[in-house]
C-alpha positions as CSV (number, residue, x, y, z in Angstrom):
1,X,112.3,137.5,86.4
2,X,112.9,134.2,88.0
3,X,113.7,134.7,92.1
4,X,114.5,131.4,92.5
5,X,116.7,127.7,91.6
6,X,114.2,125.5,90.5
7,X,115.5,122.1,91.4
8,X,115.1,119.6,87.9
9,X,114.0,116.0,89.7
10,X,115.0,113.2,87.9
11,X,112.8,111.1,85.6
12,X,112.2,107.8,86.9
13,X,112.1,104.6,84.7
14,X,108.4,103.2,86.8
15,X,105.3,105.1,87.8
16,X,103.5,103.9,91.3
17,X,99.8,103.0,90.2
18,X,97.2,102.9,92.9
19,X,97.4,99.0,92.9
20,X,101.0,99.2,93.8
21,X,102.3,98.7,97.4
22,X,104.8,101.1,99.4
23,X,106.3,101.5,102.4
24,X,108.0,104.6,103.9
25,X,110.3,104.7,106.7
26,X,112.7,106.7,108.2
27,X,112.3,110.1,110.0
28,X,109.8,112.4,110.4
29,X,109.4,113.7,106.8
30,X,109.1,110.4,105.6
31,X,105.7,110.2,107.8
32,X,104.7,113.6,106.0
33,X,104.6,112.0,102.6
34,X,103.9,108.8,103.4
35,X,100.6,109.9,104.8
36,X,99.6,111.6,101.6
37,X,100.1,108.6,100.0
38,X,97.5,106.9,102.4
39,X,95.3,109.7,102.0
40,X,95.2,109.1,98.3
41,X,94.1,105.2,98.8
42,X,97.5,104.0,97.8
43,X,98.1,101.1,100.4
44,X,101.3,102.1,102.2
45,X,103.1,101.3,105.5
46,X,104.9,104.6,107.7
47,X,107.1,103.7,109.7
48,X,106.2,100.7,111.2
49,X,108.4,100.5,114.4
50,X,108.6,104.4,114.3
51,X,110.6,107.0,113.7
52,X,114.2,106.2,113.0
53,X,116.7,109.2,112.4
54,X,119.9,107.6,111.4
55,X,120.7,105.2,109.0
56,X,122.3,102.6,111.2
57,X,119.0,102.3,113.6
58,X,116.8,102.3,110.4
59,X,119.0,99.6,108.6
60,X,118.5,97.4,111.9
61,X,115.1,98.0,112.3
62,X,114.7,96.7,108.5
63,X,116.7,93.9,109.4
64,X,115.4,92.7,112.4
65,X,112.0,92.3,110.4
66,X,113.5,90.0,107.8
67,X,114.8,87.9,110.4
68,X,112.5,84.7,112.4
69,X,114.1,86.4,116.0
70,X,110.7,87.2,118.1
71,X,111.5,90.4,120.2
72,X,111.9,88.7,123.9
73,X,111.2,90.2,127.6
74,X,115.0,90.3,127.7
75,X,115.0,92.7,125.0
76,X,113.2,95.5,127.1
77,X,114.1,97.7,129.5
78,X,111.9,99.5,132.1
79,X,112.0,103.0,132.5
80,X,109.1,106.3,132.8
81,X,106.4,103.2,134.1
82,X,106.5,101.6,130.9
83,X,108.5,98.7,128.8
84,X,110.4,100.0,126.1
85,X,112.8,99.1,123.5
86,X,115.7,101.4,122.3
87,X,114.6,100.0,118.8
88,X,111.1,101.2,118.7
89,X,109.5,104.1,119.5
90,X,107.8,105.0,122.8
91,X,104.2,104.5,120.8
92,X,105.2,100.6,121.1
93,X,106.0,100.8,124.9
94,X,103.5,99.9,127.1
95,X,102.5,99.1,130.6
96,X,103.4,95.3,130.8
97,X,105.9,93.5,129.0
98,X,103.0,91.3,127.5
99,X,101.3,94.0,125.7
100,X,105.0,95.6,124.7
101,X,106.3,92.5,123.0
102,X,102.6,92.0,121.5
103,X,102.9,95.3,119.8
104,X,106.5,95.4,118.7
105,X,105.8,92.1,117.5
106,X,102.9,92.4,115.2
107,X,104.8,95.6,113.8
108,X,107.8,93.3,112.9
109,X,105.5,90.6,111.5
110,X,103.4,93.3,109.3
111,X,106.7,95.5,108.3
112,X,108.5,91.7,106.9
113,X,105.1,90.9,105.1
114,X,105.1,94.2,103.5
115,X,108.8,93.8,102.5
116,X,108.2,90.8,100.7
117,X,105.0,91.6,98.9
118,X,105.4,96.0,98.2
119,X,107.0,97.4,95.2
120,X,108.4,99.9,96.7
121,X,110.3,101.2,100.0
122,X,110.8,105.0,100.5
123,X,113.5,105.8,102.9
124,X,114.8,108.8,104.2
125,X,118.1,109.4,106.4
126,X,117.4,112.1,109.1
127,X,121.2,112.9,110.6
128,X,124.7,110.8,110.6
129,X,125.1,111.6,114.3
130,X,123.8,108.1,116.4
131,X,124.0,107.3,119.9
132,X,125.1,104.2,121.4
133,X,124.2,102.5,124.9
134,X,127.3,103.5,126.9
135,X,127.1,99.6,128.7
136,X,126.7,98.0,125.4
137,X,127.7,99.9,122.8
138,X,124.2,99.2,121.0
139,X,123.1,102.0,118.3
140,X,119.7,103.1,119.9
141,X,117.0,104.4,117.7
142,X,115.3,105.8,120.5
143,X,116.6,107.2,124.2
144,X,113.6,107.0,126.2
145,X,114.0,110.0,127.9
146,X,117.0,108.3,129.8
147,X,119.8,110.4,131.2
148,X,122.4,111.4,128.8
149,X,124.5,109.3,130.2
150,X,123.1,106.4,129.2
151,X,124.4,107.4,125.8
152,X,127.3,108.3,123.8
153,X,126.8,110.3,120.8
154,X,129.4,109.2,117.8
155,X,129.4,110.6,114.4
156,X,128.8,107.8,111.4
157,X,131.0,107.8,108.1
158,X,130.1,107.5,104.9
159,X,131.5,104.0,104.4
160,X,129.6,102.7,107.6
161,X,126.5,103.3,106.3
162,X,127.4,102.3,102.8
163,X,128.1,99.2,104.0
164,X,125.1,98.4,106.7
165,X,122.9,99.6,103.4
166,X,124.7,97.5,100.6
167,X,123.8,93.9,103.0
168,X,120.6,94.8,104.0
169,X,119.7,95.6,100.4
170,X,121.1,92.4,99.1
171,X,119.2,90.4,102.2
172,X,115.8,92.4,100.9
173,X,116.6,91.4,97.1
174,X,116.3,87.7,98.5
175,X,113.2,88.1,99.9
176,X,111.7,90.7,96.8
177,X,113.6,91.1,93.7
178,X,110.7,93.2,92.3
179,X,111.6,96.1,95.5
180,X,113.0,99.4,94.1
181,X,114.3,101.7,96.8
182,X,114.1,105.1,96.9
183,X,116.3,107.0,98.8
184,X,115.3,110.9,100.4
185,X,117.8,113.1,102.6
186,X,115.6,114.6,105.3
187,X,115.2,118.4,104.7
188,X,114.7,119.3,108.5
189,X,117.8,120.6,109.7
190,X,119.4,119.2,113.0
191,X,120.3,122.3,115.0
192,X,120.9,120.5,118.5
193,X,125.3,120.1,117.5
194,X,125.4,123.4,115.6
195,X,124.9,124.3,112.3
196,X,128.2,123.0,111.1
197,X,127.6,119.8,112.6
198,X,124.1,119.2,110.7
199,X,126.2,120.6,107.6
200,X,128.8,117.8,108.0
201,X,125.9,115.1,108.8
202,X,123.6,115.8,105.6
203,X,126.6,115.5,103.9
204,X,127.9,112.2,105.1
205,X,124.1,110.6,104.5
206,X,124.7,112.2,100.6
207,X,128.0,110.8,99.7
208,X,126.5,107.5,101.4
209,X,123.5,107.5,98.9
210,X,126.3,108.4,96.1
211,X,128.0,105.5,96.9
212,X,124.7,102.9,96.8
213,X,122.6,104.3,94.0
214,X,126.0,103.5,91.8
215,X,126.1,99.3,93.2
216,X,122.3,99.3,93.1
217,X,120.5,99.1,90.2
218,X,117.0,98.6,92.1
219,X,117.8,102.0,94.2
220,X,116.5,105.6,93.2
221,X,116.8,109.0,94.8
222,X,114.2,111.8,95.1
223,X,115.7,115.5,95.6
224,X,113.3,116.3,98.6
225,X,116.5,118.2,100.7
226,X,117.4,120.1,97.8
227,X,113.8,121.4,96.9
228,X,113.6,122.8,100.1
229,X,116.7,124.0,100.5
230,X,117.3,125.9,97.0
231,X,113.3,126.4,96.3
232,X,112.2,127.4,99.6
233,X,114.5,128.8,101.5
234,X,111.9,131.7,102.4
235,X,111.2,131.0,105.7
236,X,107.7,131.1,105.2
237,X,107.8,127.4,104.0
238,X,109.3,126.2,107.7
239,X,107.1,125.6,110.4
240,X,107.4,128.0,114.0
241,X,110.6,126.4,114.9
242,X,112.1,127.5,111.5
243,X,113.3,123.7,110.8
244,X,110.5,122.1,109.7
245,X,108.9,122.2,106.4
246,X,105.7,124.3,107.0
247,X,102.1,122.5,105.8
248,X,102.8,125.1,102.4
249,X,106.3,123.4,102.1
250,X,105.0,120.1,102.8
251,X,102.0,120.5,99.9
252,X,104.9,122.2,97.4
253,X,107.4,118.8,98.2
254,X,104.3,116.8,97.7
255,X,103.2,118.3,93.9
256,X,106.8,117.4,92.9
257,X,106.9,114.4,94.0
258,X,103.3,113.7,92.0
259,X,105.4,115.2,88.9
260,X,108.0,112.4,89.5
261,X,106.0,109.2,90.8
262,X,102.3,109.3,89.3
263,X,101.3,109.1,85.4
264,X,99.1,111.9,84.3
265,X,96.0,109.5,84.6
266,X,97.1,108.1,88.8
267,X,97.0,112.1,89.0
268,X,93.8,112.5,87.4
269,X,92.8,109.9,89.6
270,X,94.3,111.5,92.8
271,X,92.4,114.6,92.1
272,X,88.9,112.9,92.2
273,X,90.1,111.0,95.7
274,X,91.3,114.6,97.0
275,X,87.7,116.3,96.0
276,X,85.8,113.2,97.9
277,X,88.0,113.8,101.0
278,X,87.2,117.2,100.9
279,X,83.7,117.0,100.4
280,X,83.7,114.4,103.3
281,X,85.0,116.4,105.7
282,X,83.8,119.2,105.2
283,X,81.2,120.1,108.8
284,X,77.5,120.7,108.3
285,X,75.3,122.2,110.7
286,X,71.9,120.6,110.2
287,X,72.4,117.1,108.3
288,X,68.5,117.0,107.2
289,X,67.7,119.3,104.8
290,X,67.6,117.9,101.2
291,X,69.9,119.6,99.9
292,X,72.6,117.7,102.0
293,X,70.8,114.6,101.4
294,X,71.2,115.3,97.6
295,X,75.4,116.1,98.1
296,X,75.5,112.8,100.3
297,X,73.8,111.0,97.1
298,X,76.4,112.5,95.1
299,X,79.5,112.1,96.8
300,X,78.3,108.0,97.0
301,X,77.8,108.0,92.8
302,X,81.3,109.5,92.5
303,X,82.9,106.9,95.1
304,X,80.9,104.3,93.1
305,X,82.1,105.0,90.0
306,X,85.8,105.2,90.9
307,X,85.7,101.9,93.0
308,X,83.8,100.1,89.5
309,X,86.9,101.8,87.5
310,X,89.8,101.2,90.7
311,X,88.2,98.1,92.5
312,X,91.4,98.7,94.7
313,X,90.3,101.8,96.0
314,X,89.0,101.6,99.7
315,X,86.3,104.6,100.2
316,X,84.8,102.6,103.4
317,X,85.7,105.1,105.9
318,X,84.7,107.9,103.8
319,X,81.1,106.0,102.8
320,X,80.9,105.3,106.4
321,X,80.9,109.5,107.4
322,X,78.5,109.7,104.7
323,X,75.6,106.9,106.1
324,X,76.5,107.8,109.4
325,X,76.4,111.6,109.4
């Protein structure tokens, strides 16, 4: 007997090879993924300027690294001892406007160089439910830890975010024809307006996806909501605050996503990576004997025969550990 809805992902017309280039951006499950893909030596950006929730502030953020604009000192505000930005995350704020702007800079610079030159951008919409500056009506990605408010919290349409999306895509298809897009609903629930609320927010980010996978031909979708939703809906797959994917759930997402992006040889390929990485980190407690000297020798013949195969493969850190150790 079956005791559960297997979700069927769809079969996508392009495989990501481990010469390829992606970036993944959006909210927090988007960092969950995209970090596997690092871990397997695919070169990949995660969100860049941080975590962005919404569609509107993750559209901006996109934009805003196309464009020649610089962030300026007029674009920060101070707040907590620190310079901030309501369109970056507090990991770019810093103690003097001089370091800020150098930081949310060079994230601009490197997310617009990887825009033009990646094959493919990963992004996943968080919630539909933004909050705007109350002085200037500004969507803000990030509050700060500001007073409420400083805010007001508005609920975003379907056509809103179809239409932000539609530009920005056309303005990224300028600077990268060869870009496909591939668009993920975030499975981790928003709980803090209610359960209806997040019900009525996943639901305006689907029929907004709807809407631009049938105007964009370059734009894809990957069921990552769904698998968790209709797969594993035990709640051993969530995390302690029963919201987040657990590690488990995480790892499950992650194998069906290999199914749907990787050729059987990138997976083949992916499995030797993962048994290096292991082996790698894996703790010894007396570094000397010969026997470890002998597994060292081995893990560098297997790292050197995958680099002479993949010359794209960067096993520096991991040979590093490995001399070092």
């Amino acid at each position: 007997m079956n005791f559960r809805t297997p979700v069927v992902c769809p079969q996508m017309p392009f495989r990501i090879s481990h010469s390829d280039n992606c970036i993944f951006t959006g909210s927090c499950f988007a960092g969950n993924i995209g970090q596997k893909i690092k871990e397997i030596k695919i070169r990949t950006l995660v969100n860049p300027t941080g975590i962005h929730y919404n569609p509107l502030s993750l559209a901006d953020s996109l934009h805003s690294a196309l464009s020649e604009r610089e962030i300026e000192e007029s674009d920060l505000f101070f707040a907590n001892g620190r310079w901030n930005h309501f369109n970056f995350h507090s990991e770019f704020s810093a103690k003097t406007k001089k370091d800020a702007l150098k930081l949310m800079n060079n994230s601009k610079k490197l997310l617009k160089d990887e825009l033009t030159n990646s094959e493919y951008l990963f992004v996943t919409f968080g919630t539909a439910i933004i909050y705007e500056n109350s002085k200037t009506g500004n969507i803000v990605a990030n509050c700060h830890k500001l007073p409420a408010s400083t805010f007001k919290q508005r609920f975003v349409m379907p056509d809103e975010t179809v239409s932000v999306w539609n530009k920005l895509i056309s303005d990224i298809n300028r600077f990268n024809p060869k870009l496909k897009i591939v668009f993920t609903v975030s499975p981790i629930r928003h709980f803090k307006n209610g359960a209806t609320e997040n019900q009525f927010s996943k639901s305006s980010l689907f029929i907004a996806i709807k809407s631009l996978l049938s105007e964009n031909s370059n734009a894809f979708y990957f069921p990552a909501y769904e698998i968790v939703m209709d797969e594993l809906r035990d709640y051993r797959f969530y995390a302690n605050d029963m919201l987040h994917p657990s590690e488990l759930g995480i790892n499950y997402i992650w194998e069906k996503f290999s199914e749907v992006f990787f050729s059987p040889e990138t997976i083949k390929i992916n499995q030797r990576i993962e048994k290096i990485l292991k082996a790698t980190q894996h703790k010894v407690f007396d570094n000397t004997t010969e026997e470890y000297k002998k597994f060292c020798s081995k893990m560098l013949i297997q790292i050197s025969e995958l680099c002479s195969s993949y010359p794209e493969l960067d096993f520096s850190e991991e040979i590093a550990i490995i001399n070092n150790v």
